[in-house]
N, C-alpha and C positions, 0 to 999 in steps of 0.2 A: 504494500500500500504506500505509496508515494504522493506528493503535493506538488504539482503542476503547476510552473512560473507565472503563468495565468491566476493561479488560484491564489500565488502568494501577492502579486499585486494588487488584485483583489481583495485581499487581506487590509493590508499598507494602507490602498484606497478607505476602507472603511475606519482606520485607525489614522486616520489623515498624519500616515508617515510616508515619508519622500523613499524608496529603494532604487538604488540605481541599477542597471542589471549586474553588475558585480556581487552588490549585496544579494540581490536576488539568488543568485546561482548559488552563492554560500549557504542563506536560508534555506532553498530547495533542498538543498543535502542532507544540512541539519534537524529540520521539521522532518524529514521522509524517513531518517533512520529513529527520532523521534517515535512516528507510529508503525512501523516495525516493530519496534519494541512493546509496544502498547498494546500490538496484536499480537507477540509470540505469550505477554501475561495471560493476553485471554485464552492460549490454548494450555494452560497448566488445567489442572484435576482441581477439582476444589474441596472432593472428601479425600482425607488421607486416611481412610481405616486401612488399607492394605499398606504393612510393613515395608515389603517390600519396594513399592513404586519410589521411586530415588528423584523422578520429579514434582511429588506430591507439595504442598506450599504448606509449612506448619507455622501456624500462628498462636500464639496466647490466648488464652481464655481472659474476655474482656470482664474483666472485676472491680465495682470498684471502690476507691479507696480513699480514705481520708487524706484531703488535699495538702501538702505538705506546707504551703503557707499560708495556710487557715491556723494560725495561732493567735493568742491574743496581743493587743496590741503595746500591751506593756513591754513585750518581751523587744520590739524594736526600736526602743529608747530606756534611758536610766530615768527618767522624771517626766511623768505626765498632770496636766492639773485640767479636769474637764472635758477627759477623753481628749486631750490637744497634745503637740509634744512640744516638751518645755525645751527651749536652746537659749543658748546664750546670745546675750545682745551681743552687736556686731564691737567689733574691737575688744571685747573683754576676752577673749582668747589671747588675742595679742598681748596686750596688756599684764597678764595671769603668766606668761612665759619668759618675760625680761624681768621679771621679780626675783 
C-alpha cells in the first residue's frame, strides 16, 4: 500500500503547506513505508492462546491502578497555609545566603 504524489499534494493542498517535488518524493517514501507497516500490524493474530505461534502480539492485562501523582498536596511543598503553597518572598532567599 503506497501514497501516490498526487495524493501527497493533495494532502499539503489541504494542510495549506507548500511541497516542492523534492519534498514530495521524500514524503512519498516515507508515508508509503509508513502504511506498510501499518498493514503488516494488521496481519498479526490477535489471540495468542497457542504457545506456540512466535508471531502472536502479547500485551498486558489493562489494570488499573492508583495514579502515582495523586498524592496529597502537602507532600509537594514544606508549608502550606489554605491549601496555597507558602514561598518565600522574592529576595529573601538571597538575602538568607550572604548571612
Amino acid at each position: 500500500m503506497g501514497v501516490s504524489r498526487e495524493e501527497i499534494r493533495r494532502i499539503a493542498e489541504l494542510a495549506e503547506l507548500e511541497v516542492d517535488d523534492r519534498l514530495a518524493a521524500e514524503l512519498e517514501g516515507q508515508l508509503s513505508r509508513i502504511l506498510d507497516y501499518v498493514a503488516q500490524l494488521g496481519e498479526l493474530p490477535r489471540d495468542a492462546e497457542d504457545e506456540a505461534d512466535a508471531r502472536a502480539v502479547r500485551l498486558r492485562r489493562d489494570e488499573p491502578s492508583a495514579d502515582p501523582l495523586l498524592r496529597p498536596i502537602s507532600s509537594f511543598a514544606p508549608e502550606l497555609r489554605r491549601d496555597l503553597f507558602v514561598v518565600p518572598k522574592l529576595g529573601e532567599l538571597a538575602q538568607g545566603e550572604d548571612e
